[in-house]
GUKOL-27266 format. One record per residue (C-alpha): residue number from 1; x, y, z; residue in one letter. Coordinates in Angstrom, 3 decimals, always signed. Layout:
NUM	X	Y	Z	a
...
***
This chain:
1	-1.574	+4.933	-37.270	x
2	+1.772	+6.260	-36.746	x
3	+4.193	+8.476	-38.770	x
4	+5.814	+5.620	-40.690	x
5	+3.030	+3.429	-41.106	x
6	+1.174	+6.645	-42.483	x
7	+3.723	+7.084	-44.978	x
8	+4.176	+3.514	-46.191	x
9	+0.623	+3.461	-46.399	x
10	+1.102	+6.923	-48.780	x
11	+4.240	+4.715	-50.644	x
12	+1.947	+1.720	-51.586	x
13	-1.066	+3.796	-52.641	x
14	+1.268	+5.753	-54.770	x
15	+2.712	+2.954	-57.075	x
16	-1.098	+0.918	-56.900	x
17	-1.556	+0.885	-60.663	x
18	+2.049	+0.240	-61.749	x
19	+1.757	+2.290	-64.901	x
20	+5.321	+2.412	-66.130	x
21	+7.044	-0.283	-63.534	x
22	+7.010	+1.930	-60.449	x
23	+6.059	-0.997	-58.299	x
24	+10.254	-2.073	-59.157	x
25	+11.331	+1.369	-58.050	x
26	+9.331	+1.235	-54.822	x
27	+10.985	-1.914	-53.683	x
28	+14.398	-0.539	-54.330	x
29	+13.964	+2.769	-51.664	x
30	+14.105	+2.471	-48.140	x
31	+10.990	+2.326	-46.774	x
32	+9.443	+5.813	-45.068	x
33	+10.462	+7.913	-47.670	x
34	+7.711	+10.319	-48.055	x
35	+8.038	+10.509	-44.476	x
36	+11.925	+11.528	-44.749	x
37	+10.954	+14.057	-47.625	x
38	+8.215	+15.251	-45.733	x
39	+9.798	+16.296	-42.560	x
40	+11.950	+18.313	-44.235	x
41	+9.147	+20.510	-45.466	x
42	+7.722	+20.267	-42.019	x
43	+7.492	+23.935	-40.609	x
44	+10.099	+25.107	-43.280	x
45	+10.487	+28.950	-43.876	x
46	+12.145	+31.098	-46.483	x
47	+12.556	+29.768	-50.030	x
48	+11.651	+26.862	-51.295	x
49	+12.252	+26.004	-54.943	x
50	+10.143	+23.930	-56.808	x
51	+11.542	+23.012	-60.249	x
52	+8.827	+21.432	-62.990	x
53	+8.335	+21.424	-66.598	x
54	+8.717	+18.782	-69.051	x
55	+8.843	+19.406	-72.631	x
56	+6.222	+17.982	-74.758	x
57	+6.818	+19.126	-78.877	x
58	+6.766	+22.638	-78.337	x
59	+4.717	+23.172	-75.154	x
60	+4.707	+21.227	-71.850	x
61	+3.100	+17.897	-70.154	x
62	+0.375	+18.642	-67.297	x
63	+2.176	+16.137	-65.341	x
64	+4.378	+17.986	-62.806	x
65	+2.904	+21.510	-63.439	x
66	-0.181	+20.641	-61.497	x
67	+1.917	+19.049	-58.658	x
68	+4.203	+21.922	-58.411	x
69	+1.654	+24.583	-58.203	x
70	-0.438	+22.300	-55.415	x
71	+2.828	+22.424	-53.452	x
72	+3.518	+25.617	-54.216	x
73	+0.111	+26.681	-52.573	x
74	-0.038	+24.289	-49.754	x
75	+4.023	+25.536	-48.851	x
76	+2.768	+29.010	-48.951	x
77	-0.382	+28.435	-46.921	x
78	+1.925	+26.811	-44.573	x
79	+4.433	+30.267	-44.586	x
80	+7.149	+29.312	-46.744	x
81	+7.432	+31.304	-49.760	x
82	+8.011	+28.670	-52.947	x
83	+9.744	+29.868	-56.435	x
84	+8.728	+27.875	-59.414	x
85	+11.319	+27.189	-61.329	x
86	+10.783	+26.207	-64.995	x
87	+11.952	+27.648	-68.708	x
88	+9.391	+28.864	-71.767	x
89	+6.988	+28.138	-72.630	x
90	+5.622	+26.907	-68.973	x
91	+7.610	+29.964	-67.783	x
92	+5.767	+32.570	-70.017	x
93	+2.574	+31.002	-69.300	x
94	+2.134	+31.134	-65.314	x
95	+4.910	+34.343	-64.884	x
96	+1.467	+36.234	-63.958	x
97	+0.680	+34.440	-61.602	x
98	+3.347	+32.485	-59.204	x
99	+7.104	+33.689	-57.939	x
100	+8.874	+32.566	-60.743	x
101	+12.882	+31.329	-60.946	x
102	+13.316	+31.268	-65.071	x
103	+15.598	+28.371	-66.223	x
104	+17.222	+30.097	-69.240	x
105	+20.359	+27.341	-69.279	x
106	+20.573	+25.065	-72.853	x
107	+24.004	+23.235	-71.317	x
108	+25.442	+22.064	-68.388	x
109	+28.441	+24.794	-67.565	x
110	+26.184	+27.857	-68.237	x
111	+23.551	+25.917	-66.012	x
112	+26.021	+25.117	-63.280	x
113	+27.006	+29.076	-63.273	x
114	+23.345	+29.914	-63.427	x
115	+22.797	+27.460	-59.930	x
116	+25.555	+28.602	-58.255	x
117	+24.745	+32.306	-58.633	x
118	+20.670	+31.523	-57.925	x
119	+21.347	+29.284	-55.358	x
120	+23.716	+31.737	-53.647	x
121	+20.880	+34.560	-54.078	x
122	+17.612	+32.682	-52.846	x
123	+19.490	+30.557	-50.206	x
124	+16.650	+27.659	-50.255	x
125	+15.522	+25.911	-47.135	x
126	+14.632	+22.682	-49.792	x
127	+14.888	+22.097	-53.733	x
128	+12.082	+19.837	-55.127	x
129	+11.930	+18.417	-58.562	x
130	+8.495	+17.100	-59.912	x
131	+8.523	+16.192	-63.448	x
132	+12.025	+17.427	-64.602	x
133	+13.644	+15.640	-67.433	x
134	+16.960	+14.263	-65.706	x
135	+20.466	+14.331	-67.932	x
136	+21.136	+10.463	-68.906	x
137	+24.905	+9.240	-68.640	x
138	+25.636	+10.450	-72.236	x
139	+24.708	+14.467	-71.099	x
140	+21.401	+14.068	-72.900	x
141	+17.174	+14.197	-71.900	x
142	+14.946	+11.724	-73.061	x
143	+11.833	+11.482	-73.181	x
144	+9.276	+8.511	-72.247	x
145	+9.763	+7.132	-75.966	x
146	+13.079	+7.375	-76.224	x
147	+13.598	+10.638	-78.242	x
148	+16.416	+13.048	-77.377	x
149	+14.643	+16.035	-76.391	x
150	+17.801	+18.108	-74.976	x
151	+17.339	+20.786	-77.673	x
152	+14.012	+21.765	-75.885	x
153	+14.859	+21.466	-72.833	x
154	+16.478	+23.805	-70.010	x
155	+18.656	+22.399	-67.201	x
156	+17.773	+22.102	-63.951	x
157	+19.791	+19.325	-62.647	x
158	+23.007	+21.603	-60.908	x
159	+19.909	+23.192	-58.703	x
160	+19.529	+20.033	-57.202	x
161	+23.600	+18.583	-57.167	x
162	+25.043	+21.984	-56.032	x
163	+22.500	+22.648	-53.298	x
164	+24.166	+23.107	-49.853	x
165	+20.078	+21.968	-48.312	x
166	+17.699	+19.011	-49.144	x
167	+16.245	+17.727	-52.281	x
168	+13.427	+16.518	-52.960	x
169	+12.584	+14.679	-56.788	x
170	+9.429	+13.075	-57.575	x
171	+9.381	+11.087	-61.012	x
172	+7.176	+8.152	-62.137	x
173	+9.217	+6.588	-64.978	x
174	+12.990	+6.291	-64.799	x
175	+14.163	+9.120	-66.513	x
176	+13.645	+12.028	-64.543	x
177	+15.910	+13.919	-61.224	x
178	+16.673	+12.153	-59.037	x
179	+16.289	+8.618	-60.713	x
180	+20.208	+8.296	-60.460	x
181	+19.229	+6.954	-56.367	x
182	+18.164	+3.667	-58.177	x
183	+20.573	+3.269	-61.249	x
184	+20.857	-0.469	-61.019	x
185	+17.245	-1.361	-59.648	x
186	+15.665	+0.580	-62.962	x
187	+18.769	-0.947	-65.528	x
188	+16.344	-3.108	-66.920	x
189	+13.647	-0.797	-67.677	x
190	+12.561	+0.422	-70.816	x
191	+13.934	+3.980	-70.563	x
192	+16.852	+5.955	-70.750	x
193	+17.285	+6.550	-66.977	x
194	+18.339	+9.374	-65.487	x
195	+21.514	+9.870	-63.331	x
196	+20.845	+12.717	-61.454	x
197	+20.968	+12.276	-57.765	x
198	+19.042	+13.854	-55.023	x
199	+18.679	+13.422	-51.377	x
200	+15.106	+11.639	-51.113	x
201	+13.405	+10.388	-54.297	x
202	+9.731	+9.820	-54.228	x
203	+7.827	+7.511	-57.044	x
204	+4.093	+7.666	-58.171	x
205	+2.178	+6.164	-60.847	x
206	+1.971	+10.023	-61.993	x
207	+4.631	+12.594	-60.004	x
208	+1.609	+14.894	-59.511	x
209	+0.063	+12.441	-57.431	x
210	+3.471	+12.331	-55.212	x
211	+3.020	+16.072	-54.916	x
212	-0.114	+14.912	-53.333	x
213	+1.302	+12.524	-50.656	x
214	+3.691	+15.214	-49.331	x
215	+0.515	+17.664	-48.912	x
216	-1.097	+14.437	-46.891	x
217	+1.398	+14.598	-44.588	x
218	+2.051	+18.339	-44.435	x
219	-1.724	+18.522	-43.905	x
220	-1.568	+15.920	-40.944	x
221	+0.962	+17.430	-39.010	x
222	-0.289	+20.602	-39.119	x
223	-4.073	+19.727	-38.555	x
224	-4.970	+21.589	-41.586	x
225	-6.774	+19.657	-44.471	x
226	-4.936	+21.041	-47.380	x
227	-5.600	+18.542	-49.842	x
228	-9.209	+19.976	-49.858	x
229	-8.087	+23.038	-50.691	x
230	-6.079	+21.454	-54.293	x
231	-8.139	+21.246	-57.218	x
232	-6.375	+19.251	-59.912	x
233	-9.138	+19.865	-62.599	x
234	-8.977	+23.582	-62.200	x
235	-5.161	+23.232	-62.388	x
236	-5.418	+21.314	-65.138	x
237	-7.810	+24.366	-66.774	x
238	-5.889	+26.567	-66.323	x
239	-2.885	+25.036	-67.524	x
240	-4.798	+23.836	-70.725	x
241	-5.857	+27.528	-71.240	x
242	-2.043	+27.870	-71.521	x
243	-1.085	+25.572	-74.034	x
244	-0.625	+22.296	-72.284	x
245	-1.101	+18.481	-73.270	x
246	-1.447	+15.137	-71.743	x
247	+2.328	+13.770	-71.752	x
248	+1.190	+10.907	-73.193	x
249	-1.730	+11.403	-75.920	x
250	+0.284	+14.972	-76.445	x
251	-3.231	+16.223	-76.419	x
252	-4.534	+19.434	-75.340	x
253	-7.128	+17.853	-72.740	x
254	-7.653	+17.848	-68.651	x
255	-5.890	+14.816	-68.429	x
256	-2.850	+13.894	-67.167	x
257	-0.246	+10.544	-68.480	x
258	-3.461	+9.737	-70.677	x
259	-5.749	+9.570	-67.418	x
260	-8.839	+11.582	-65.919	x
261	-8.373	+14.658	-63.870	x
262	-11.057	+12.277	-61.857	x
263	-8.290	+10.020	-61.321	x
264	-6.138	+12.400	-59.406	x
265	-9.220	+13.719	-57.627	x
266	-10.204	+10.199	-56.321	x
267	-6.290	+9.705	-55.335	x
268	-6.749	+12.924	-53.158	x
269	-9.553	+11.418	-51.744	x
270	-8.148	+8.490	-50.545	x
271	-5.326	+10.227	-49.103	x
272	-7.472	+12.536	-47.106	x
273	-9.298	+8.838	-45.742	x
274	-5.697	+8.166	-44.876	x
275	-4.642	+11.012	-42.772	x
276	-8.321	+11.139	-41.376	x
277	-9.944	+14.072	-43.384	x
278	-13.180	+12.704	-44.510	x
279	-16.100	+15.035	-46.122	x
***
């Protein structure tokens, strides 16, 4: 199989269940775009910034925490050094243990200053976004039900429209980053759709699970079966240790969008039968 029928293969598994209309989203990107996003994590050095966090009443969703730190240990296996970028409470509860870019921001100017001046410092080789709440065309986040959640949230949008390298956004609804790509193909949706922007949007049924595909490939082209190496269940401990809930049952449970961490884990499998890394 080559490069581009690897990652369509990646694209199709990733939107198989259709959750929350995916499938429409999918259609509307150019085909190959894991493989786009991909190679520009391909033998990258120096920073990379992985932005994640999406408030759920006053904690955080496992849904994009997991996926960031998988990426953030597959990048560093691979000898990048990743930054997580998130605000509190996410921030507070995995300082310990990850390089850590605090989003302090509560509006748009004093998070455009704060992007400039970070952006300037850490000089990124790529920005991702998994799981970030992305402004709407009135200024505001929403949430998967419709509730304006801006008070809780920190902004991490200028990171990704005032970087000088690639982005990256993975979402799996309509209204986070980098949703803006596919405005008019997600119009009729049942969200309040982002309009951030980014170079290279990616789309799962859950955004870890995208996370996941750009590890496949990673993996692949560096003969190095990292995917065996993430765990999401022990992510998803030790995020739940931390305070975290399911996104959608806004439960404290290993679960993540209201499914098994055995869903993810059977996902991961599949991808490692793609890219040829069988048990």
């Amino acid at each position: 199989m080559n490069d581009l029928n690897l990652s369509l293969a990646i694209e199709k598994l990733m939107v198989a269940r259709n959750l929350r209309n995916m499938e429409v989203a999918r259609a509307a990107l150019s085909p190959g775009y894991f493989l786009r996003a991909a190679h520009t994590l391909r033998d990258i050095r120096g920073t990379v910034i992985i932005g994640t966090g999406f408030p759920v009443t006053d904690t955080f969703e496992t849904d994009g925490p997991v996926g960031a730190i998988a990426m953030y240990n597959a990048l560093e296996a691979l000898g990048a050094e990743p930054v997580i970028a998130c605000g509190p409470p996410l921030s507070e509860a995995v300082a310990d243990d990850f390089r850590l870019l605090p989003l302090t921001a509560r509006d748009l100017p004093a998070a455009e200053v704060e992007a400039t001046a970070r952006l300037k410092q850490l000089k990124p080789g790529a920005v991702i976004s998994i799981e970030r709440p992305g402004l709407a065309e009135d200024g505001h986040y929403y949430n998967m039900r419709g509730e304006d959640i801006t008070p809780r949230c920190t902004f991490f949008d200028p990171y990704i429209s005032l970087a000088d390298c690639p982005t990256i956004a993975i979402g799996d609804g309509g209204n986070e980053i980098g949703m803006g790509n596919i405005a008019s193909a997600i119009a009729t949706l049942d969200i309040r759709a982002a309009v951030t922007r980014c170079d290279e949007l990616l789309v799962a049924d859950v955004s870890n699970w995208g996370a996941y595909g750009l590890i496949a490939l990673l993996g692949y082209w560096s003969k190095r079966d990292l995917l065996s190496e993430v765990s999401p269940l022990k992510i998803l401990e030790y995020l739940s240790a931390r305070g975290s809930v399911d996104g959608v049952t806004r439960a404290n449970t290993l679960t993540e969008d209201g499914l098994e961490a055995s869903e993810g884990i059977a996902l991961i499998a599949k991808l490692r039968d793609i890219t040829e890394f069988r048990d």
